[in-house]
Backbone of each chain as ProteinMPNN parsed JSONL, in Angstrom:
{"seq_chain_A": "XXXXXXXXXXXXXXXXXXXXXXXXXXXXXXXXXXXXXXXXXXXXXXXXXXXXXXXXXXXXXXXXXXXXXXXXXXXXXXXXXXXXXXXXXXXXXXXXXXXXXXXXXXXXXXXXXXXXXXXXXXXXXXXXXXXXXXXXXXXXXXXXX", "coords_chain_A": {"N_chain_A": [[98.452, 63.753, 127.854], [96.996, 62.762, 131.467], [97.757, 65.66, 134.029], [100.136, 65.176, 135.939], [100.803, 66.693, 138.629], [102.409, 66.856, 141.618], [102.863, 68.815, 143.152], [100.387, 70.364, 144.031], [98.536, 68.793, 144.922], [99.872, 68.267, 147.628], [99.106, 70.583, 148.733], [97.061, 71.013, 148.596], [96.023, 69.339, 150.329], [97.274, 69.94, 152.278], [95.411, 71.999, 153.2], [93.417, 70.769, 153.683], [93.813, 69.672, 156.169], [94.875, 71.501, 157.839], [91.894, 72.819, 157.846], [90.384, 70.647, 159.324], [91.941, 70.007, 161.614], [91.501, 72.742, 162.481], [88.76, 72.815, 162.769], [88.473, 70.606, 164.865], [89.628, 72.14, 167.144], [88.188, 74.044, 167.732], [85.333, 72.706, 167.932], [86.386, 71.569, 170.409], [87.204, 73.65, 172.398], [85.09, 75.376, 172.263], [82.652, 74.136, 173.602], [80.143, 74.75, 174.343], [78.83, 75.982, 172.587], [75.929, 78.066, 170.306], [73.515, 77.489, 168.368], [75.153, 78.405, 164.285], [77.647, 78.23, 165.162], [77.749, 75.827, 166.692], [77.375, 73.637, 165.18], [79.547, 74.005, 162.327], [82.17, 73.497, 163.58], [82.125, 70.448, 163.475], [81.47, 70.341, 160.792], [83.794, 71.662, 159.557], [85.707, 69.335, 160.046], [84.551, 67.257, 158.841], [84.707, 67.869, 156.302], [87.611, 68.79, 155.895], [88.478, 66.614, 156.344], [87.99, 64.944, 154.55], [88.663, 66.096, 152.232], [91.398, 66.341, 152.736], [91.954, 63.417, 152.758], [91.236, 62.505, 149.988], [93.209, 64.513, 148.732], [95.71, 63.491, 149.515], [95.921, 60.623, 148.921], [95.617, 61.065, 145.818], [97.973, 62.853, 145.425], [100.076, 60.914, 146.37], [99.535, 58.74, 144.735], [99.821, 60.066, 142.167], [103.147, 60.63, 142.448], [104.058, 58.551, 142.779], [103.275, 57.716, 139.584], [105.257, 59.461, 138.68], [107.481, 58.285, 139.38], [107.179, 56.375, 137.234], [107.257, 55.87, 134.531], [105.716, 53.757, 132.66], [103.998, 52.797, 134.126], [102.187, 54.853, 134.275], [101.844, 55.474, 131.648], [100.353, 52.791, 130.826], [98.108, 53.246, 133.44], [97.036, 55.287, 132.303], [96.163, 54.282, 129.286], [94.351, 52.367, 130.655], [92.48, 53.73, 131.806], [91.284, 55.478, 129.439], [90.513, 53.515, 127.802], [88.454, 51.732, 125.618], [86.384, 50.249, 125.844], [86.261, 49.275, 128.546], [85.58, 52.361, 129.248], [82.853, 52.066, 128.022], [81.801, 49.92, 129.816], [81.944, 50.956, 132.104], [79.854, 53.711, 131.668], [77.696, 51.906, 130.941], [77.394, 50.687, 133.696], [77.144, 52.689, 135.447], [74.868, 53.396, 134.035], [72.944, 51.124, 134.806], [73.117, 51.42, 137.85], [71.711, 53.904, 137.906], [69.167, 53.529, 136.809], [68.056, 51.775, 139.3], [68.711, 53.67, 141.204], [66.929, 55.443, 140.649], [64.274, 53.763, 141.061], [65.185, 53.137, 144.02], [64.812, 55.183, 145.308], [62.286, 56.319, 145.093], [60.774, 54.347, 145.973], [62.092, 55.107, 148.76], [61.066, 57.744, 149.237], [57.913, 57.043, 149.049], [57.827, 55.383, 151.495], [58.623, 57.126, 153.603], [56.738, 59.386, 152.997], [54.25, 57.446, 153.731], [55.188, 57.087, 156.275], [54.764, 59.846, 157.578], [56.434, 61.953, 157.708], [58.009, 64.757, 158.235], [56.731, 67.441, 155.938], [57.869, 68.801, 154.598], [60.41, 67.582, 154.13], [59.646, 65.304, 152.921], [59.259, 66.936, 150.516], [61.392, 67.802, 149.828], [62.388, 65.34, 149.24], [61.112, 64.893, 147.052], [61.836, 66.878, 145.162], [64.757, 67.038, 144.457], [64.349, 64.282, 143.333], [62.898, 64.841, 141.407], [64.515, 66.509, 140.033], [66.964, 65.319, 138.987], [65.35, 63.439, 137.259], [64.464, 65.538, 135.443], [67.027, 66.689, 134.947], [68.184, 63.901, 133.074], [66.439, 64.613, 131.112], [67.262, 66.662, 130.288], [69.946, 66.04, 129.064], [69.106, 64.14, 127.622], [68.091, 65.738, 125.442], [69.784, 67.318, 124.751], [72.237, 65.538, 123.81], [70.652, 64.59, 121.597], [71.078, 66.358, 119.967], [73.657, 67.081, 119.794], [74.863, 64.459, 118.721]], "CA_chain_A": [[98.6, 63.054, 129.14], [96.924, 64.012, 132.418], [98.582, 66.383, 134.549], [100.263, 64.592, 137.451], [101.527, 67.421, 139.316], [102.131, 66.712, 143.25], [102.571, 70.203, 144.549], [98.607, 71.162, 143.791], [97.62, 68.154, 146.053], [100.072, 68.492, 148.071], [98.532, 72.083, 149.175], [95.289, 70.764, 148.688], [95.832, 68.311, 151.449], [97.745, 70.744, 153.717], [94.764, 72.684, 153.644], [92.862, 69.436, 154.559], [94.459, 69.355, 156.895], [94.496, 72.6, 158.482], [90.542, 72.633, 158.339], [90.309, 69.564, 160.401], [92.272, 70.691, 162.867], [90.678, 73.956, 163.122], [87.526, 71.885, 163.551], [88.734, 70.186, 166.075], [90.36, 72.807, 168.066], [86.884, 74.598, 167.699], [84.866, 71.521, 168.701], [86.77, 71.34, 172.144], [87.504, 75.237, 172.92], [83.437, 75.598, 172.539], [81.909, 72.811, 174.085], [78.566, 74.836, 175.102], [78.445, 76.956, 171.4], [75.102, 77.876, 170.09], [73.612, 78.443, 166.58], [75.816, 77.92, 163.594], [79.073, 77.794, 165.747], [77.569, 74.323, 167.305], [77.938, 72.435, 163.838], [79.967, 74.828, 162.061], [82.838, 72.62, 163.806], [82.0, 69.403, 162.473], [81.609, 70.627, 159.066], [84.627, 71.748, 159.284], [86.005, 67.86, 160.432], [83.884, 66.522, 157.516], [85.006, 68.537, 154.952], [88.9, 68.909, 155.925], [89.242, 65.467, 155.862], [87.698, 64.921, 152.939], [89.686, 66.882, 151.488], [93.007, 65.833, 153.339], [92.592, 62.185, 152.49], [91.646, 62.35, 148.78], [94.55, 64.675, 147.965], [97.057, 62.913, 149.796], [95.874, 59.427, 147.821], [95.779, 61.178, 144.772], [99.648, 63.1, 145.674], [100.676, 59.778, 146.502], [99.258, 58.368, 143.401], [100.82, 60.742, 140.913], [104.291, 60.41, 142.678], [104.405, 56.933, 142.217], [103.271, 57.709, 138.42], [105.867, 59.925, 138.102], [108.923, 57.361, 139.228], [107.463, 54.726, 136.723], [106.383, 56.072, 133.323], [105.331, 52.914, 131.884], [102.401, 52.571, 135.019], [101.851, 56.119, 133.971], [101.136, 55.357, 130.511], [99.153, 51.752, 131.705], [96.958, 53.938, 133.815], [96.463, 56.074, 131.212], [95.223, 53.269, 128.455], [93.36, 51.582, 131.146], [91.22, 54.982, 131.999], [90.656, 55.538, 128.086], [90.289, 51.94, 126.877], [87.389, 52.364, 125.553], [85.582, 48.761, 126.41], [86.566, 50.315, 130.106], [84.534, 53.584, 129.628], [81.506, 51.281, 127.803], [81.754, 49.125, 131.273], [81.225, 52.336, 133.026], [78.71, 54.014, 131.728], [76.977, 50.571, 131.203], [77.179, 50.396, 135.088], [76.64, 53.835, 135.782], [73.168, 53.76, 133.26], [72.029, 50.203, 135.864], [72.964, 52.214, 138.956], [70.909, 55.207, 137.977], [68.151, 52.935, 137.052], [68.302, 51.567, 140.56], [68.778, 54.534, 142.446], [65.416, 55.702, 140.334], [63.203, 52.815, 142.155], [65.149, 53.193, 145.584], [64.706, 56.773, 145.682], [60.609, 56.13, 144.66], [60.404, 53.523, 147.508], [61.852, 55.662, 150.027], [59.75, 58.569, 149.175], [57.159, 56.554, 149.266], [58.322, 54.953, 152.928], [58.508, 58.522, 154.01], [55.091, 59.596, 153.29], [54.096, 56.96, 154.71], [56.139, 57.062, 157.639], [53.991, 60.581, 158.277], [57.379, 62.659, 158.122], [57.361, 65.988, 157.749], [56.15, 67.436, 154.879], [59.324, 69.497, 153.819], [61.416, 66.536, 153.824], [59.158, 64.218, 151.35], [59.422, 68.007, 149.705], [63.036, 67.786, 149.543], [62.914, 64.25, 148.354], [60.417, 64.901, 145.563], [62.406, 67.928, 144.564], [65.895, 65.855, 144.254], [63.926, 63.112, 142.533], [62.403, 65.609, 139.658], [65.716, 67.581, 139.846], [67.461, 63.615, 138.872], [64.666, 62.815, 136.22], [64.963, 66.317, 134.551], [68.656, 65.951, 134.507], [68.012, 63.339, 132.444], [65.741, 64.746, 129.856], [67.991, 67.716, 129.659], [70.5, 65.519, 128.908], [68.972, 63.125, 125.74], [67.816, 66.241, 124.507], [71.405, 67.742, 124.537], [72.807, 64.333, 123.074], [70.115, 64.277, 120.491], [71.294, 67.637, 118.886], [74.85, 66.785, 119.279], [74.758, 63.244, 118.609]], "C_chain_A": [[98.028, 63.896, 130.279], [98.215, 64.826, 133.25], [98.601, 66.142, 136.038], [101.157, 65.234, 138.04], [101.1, 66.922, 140.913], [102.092, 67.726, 143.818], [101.252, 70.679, 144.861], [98.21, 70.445, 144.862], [98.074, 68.139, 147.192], [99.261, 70.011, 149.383], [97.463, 72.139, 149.158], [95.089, 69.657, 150.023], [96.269, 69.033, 152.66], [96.322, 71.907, 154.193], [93.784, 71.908, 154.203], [93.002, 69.265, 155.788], [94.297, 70.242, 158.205], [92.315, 73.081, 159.294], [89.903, 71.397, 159.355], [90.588, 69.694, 161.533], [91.927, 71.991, 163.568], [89.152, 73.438, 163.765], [87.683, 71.336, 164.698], [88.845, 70.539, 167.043], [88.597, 73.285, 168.191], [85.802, 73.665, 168.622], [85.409, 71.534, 170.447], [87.122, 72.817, 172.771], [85.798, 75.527, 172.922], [82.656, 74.746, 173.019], [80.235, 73.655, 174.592], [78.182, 76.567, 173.273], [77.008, 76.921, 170.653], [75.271, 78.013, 168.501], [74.71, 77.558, 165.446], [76.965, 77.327, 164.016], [78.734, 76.087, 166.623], [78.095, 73.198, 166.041], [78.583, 72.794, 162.841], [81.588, 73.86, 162.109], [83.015, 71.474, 163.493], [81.937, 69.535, 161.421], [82.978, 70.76, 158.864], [85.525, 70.561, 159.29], [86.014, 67.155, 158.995], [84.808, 66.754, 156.6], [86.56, 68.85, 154.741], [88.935, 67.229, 156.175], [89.379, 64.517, 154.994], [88.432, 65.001, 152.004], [91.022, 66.251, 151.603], [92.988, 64.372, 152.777], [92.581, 62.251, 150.901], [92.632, 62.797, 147.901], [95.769, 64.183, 148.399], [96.906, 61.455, 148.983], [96.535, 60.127, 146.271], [97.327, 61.977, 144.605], [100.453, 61.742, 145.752], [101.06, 59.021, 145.125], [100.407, 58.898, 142.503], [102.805, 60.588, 141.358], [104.909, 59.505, 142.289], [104.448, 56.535, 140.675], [104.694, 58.755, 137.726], [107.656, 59.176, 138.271], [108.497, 56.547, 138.049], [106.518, 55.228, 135.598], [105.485, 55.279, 132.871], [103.793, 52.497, 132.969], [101.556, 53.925, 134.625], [100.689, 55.77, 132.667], [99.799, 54.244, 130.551], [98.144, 52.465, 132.098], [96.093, 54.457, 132.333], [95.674, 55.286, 129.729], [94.33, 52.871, 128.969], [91.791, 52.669, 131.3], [90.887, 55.367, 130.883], [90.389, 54.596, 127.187], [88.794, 52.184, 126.815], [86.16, 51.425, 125.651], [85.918, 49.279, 127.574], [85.626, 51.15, 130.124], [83.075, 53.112, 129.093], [81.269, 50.904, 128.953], [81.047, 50.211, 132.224], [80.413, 52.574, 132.991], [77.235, 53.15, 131.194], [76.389, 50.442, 132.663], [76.326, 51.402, 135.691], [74.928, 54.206, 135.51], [72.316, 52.741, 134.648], [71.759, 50.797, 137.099], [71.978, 53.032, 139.03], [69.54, 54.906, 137.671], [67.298, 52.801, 138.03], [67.775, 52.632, 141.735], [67.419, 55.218, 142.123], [64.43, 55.225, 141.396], [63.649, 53.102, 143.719], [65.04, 54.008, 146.172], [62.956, 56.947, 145.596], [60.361, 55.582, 145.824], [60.541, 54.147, 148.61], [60.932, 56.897, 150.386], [58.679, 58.276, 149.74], [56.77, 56.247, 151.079], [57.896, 56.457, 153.987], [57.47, 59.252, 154.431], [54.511, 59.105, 153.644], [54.125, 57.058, 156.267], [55.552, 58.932, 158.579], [55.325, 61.742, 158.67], [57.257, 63.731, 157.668], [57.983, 66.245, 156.191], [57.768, 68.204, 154.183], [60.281, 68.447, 153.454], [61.234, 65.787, 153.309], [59.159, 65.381, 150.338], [60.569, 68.121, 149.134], [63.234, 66.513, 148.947], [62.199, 64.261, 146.785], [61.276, 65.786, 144.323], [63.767, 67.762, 143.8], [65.023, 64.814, 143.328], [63.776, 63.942, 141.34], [63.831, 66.078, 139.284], [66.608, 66.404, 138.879], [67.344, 63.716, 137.316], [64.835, 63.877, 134.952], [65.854, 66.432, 133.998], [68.883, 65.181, 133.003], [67.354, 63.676, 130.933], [66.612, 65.42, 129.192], [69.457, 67.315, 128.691], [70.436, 64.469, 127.171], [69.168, 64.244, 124.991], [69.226, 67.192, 124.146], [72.048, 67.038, 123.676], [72.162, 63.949, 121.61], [70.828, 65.271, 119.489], [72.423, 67.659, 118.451], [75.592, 65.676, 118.595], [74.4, 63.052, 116.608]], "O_chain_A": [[98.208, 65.108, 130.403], [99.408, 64.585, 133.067], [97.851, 66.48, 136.954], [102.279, 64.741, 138.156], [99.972, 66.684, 141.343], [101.467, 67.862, 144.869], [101.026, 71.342, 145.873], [97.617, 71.017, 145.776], [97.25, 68.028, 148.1], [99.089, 70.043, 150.601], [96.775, 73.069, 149.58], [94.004, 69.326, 150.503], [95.819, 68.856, 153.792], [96.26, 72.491, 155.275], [93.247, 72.32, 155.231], [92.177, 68.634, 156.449], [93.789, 69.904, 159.274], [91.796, 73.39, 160.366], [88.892, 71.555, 160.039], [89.801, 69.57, 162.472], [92.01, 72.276, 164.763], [88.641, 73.638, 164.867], [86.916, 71.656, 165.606], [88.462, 69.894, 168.019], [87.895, 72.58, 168.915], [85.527, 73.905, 169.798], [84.683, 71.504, 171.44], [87.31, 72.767, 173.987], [85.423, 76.025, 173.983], [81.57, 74.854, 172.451], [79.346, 73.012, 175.15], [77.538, 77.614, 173.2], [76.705, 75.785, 170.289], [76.18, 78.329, 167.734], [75.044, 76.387, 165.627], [77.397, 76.263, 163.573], [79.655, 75.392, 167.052], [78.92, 72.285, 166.058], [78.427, 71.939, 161.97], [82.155, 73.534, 161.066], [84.168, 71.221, 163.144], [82.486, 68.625, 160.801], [83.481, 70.025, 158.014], [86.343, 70.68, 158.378], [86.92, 66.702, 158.296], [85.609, 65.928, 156.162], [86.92, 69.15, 153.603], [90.107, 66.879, 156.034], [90.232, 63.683, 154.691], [88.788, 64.2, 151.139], [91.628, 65.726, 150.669], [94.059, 64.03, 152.277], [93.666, 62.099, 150.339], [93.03, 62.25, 146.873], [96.809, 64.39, 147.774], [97.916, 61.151, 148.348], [97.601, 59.81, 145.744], [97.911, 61.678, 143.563], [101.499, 61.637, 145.112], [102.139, 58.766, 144.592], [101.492, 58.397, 142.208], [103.612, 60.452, 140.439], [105.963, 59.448, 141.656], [105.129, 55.608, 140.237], [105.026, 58.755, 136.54], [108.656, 59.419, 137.595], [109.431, 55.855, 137.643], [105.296, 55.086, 135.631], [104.392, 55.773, 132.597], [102.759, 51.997, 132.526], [100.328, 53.941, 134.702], [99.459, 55.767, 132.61], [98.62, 54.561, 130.388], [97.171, 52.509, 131.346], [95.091, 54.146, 131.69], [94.673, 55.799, 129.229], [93.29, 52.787, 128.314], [90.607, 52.465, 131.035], [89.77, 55.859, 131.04], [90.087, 54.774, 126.007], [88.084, 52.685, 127.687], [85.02, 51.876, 125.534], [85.659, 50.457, 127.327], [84.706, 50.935, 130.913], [82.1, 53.658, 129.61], [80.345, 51.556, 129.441], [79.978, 50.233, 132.833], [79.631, 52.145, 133.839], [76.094, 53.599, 131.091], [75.21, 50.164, 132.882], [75.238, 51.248, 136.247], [74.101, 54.831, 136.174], [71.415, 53.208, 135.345], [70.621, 50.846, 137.567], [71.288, 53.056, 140.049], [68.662, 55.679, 138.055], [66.173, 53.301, 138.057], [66.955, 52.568, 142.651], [66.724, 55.586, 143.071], [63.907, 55.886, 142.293], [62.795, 53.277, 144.588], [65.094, 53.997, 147.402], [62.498, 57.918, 146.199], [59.775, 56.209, 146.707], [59.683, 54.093, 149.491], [60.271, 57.068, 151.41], [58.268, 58.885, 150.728], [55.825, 56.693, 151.729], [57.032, 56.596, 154.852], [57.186, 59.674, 155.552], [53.666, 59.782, 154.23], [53.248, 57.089, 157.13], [55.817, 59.215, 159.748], [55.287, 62.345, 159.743], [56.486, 63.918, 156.727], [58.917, 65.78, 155.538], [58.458, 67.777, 153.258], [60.917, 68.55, 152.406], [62.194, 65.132, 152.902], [59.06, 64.987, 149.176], [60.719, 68.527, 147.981], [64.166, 66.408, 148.149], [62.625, 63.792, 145.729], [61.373, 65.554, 143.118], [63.924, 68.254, 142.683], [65.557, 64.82, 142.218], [64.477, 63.754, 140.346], [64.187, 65.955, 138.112], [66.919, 66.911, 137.801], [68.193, 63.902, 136.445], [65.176, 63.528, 133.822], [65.916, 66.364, 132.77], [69.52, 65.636, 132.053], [67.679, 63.138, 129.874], [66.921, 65.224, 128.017], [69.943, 68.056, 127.836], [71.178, 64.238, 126.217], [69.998, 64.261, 124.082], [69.373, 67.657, 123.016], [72.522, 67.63, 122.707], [72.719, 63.308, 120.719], [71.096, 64.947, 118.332], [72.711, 68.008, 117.306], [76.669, 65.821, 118.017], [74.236, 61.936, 116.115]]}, "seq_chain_B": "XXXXXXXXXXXXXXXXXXXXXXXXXXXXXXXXXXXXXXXXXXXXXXXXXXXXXXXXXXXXXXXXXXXXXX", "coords_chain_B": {"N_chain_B": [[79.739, 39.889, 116.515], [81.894, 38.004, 114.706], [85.494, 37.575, 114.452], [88.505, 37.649, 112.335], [90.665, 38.022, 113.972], [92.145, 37.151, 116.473], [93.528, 35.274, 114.814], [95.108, 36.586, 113.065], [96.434, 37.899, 115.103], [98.445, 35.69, 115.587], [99.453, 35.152, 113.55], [100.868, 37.065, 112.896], [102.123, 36.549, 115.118], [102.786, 37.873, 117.619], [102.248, 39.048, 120.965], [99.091, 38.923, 122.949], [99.161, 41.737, 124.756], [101.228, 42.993, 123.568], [99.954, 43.62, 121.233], [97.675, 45.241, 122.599], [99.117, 47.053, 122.843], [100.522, 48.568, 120.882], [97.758, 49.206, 119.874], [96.69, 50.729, 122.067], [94.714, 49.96, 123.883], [93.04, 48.156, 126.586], [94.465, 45.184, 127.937], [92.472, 43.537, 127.882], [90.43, 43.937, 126.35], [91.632, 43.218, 123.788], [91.401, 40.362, 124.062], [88.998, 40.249, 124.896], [87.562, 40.929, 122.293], [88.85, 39.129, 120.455], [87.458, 36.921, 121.539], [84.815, 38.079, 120.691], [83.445, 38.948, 122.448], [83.082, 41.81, 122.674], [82.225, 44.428, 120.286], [84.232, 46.18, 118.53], [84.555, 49.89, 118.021], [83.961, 51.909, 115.681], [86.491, 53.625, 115.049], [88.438, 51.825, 116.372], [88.539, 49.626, 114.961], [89.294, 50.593, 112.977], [91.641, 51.1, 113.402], [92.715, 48.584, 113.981], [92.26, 47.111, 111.61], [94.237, 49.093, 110.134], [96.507, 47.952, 111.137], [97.306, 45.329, 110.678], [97.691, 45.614, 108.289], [95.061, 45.776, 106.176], [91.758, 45.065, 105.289], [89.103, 46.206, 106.838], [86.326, 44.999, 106.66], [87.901, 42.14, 106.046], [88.623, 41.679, 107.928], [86.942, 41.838, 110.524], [83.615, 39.76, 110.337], [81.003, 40.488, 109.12], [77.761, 39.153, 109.424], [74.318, 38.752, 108.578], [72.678, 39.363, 112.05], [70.591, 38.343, 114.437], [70.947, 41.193, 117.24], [71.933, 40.788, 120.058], [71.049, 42.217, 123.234], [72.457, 42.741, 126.245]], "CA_chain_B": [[80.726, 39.826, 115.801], [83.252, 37.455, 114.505], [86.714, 38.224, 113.691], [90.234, 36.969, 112.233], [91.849, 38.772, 115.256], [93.226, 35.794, 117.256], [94.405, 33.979, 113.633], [95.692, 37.155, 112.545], [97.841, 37.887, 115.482], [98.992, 34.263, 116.15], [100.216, 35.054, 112.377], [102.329, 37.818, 113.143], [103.599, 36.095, 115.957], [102.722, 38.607, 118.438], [101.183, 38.594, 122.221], [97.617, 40.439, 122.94], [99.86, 42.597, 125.356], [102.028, 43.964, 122.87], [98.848, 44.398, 120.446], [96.884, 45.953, 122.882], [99.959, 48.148, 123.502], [100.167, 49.297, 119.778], [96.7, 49.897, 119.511], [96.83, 51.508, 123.062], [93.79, 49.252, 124.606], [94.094, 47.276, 127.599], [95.272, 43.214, 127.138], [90.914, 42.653, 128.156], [89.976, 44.421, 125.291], [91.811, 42.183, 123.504], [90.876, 39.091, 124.972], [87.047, 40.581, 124.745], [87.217, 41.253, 120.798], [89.35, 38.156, 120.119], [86.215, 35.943, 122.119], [83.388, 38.003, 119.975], [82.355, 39.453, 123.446], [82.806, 43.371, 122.511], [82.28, 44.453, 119.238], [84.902, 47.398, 118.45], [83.939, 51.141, 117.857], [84.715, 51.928, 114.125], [88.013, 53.927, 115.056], [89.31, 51.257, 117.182], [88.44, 48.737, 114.506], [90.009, 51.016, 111.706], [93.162, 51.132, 113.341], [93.238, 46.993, 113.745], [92.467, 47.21, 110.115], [95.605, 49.384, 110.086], [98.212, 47.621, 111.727], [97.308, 44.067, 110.264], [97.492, 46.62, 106.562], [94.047, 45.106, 105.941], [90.35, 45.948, 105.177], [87.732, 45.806, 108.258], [86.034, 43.542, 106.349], [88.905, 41.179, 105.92], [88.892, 41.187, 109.409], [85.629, 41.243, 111.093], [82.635, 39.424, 109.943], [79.621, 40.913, 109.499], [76.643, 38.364, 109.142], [72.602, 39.323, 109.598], [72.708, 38.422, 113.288], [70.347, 39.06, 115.893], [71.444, 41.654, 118.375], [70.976, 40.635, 121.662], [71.492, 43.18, 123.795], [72.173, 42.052, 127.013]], "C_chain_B": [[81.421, 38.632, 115.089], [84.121, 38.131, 114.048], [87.473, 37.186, 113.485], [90.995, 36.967, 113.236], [92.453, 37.803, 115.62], [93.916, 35.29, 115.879], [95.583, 34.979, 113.511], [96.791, 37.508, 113.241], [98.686, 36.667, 115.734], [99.911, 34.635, 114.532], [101.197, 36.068, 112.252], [103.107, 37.726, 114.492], [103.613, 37.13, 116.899], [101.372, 38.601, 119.229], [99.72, 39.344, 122.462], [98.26, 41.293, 123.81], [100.011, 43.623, 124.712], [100.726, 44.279, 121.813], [98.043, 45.545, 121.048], [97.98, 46.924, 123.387], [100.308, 49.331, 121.825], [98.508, 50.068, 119.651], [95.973, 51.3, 120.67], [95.372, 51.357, 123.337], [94.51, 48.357, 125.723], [94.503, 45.842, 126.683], [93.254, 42.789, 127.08], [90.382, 43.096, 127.126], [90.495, 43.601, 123.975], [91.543, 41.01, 123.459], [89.362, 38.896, 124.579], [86.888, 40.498, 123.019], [87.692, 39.596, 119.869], [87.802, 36.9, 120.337], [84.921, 36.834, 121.378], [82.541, 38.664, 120.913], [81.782, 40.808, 123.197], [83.056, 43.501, 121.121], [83.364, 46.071, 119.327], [84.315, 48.509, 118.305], [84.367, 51.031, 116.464], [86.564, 52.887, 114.1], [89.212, 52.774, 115.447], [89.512, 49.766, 115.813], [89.412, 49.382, 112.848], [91.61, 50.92, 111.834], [93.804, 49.536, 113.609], [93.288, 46.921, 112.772], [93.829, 47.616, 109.444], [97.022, 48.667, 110.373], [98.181, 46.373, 111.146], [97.537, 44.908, 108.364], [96.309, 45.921, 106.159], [92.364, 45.871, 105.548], [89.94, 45.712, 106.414], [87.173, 44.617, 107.798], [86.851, 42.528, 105.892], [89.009, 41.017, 107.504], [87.81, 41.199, 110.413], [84.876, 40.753, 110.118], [81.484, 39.633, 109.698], [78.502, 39.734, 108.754], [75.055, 39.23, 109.615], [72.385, 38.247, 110.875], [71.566, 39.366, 113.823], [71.062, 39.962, 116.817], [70.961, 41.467, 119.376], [71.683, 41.238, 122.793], [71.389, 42.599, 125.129], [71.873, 43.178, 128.597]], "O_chain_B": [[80.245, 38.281, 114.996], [83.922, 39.128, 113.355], [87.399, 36.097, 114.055], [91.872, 36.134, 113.469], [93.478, 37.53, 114.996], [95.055, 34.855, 116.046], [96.747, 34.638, 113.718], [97.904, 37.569, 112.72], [99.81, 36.911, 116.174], [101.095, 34.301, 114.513], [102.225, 35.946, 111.587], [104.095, 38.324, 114.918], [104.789, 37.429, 117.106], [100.208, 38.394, 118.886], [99.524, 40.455, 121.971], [97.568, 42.28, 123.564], [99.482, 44.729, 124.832], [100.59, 45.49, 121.638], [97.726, 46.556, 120.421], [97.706, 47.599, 124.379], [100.298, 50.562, 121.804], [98.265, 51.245, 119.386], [95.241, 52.26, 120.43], [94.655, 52.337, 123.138], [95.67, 47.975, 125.881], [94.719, 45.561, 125.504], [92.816, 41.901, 126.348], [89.461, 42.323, 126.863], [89.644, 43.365, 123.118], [91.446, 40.636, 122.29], [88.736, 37.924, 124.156], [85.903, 39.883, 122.608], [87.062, 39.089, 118.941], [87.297, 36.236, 119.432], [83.856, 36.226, 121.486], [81.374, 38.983, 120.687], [80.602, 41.126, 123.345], [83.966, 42.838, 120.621], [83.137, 46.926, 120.183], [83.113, 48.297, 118.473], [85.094, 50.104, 116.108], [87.488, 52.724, 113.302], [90.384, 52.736, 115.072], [90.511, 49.047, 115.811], [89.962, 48.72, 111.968], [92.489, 50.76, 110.987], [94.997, 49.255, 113.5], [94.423, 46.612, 112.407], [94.447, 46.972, 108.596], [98.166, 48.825, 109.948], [99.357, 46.053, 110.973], [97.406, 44.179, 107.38], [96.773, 45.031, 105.446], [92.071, 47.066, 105.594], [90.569, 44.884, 107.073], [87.364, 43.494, 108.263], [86.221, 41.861, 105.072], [89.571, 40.063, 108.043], [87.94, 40.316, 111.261], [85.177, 41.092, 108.974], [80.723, 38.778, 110.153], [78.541, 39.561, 107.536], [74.788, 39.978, 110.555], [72.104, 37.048, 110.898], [71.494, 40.593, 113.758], [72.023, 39.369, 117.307], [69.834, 41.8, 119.743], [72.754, 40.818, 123.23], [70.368, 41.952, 125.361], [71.529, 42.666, 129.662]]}, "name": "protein", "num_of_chains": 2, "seq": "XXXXXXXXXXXXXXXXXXXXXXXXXXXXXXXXXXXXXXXXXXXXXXXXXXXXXXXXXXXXXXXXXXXXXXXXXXXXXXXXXXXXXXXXXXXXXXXXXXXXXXXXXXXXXXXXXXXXXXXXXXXXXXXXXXXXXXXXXXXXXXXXXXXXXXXXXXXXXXXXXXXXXXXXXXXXXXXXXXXXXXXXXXXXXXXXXXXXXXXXXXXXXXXXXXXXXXX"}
């Protein structure tokens, strides 16, 4: 069974929590900050509340799994049913299809679009990085498979 | 696919709930195998084999079908 402990997210959300608000405080105590300390503050926003909301769902979550075994166990068939995890990575394979061509097009758009060159560099680089992924991947599955 | 599945549980008199709660699938997985939509894995199909005390082939069908992959 997984392990639906609440104190971990608990403390994973208080620190959510904490970084947000340090962001914040930061954000309005510097209002004329250069350099890293200009966005340094928003990252910190981003990323503490990020944080703060998915472990308070998922604290929530497990709490609720831990008054009511039988949703516990439910969950737990439904996330290993295994027509469920076909569905998935059924979906997951169309998506990644998808995101193939819409990631080609915008490239494309891009260079077009006469943008600088580092940043159709950065998309080419992500695109191969993707496609390799992928190879590295059959050829992993072939050997273990 | 075809299967027995739907005859076989209607013959022990028990719901796709409680099957898919023995076999520890959802109730759609049920539902899906019963209608011919999902064909089982061979574990999942060994242990229907199991609980009905049965062969596989006493309980699915295998014919030379087309696969049509959709």
């Amino acid at each position: 069974m997984k392990n639906n402990s609440v104190g971990k997210y608990v403390a994973l959300a208080a620190f959510g929590f904490i970084l947000f608000v340090a962001g914040l405080a930061l954000a309005i105590s510097l209002p004329d900050a250069q350099g890293i300390m200009r966005t340094l503050p928003y990252i910190c926003v981003g990323i503490g509340s990020g944080i703060f909301g998915g472990n308070v769902g998922t604290a929530i979550k497990n709490r609720h799994l831990k008054k009511d075994p039988n949703a516990a166990k439910q969950l737990e068939i439904d996330t290993n049913d295994e027509r469920n995890v076909a569905i998935n990575n059924k979906a997951k394979a169309k998506a990644f299809d998808l995101m193939l061509i819409v990631y080609g097009a915008l490239m494309l758009a891009f260079a077009l679009m006469r943008v600088d060159m580092y940043v159709v560099l950065a998309f080419v680089a992500a695109y191969l990085f993707v496609v390799f992924s992928m190879v590295y991947y059959i050829n992993k599955y072939h050997k273990e498979m | 696919m075809k299967n027995r599945l739907e005859k076989l549980r209607k013959l022990k008199g028990i719901r796709q709930e409680e099957l898919a709660t023995v076999l520890e699938v959802s109730r759609q997985t049920i539902g899906s195998l019963e209608n011919g939509r999902y064909n089982p894995s061979i574990i999942l199909a060994f242990k229907i084999a199991r609980f009905f005390e049965m062969s596989i082939e006493e309980i699915f069908i295998y014919e030379e079908e087309q696969i049509d992959e959709k």
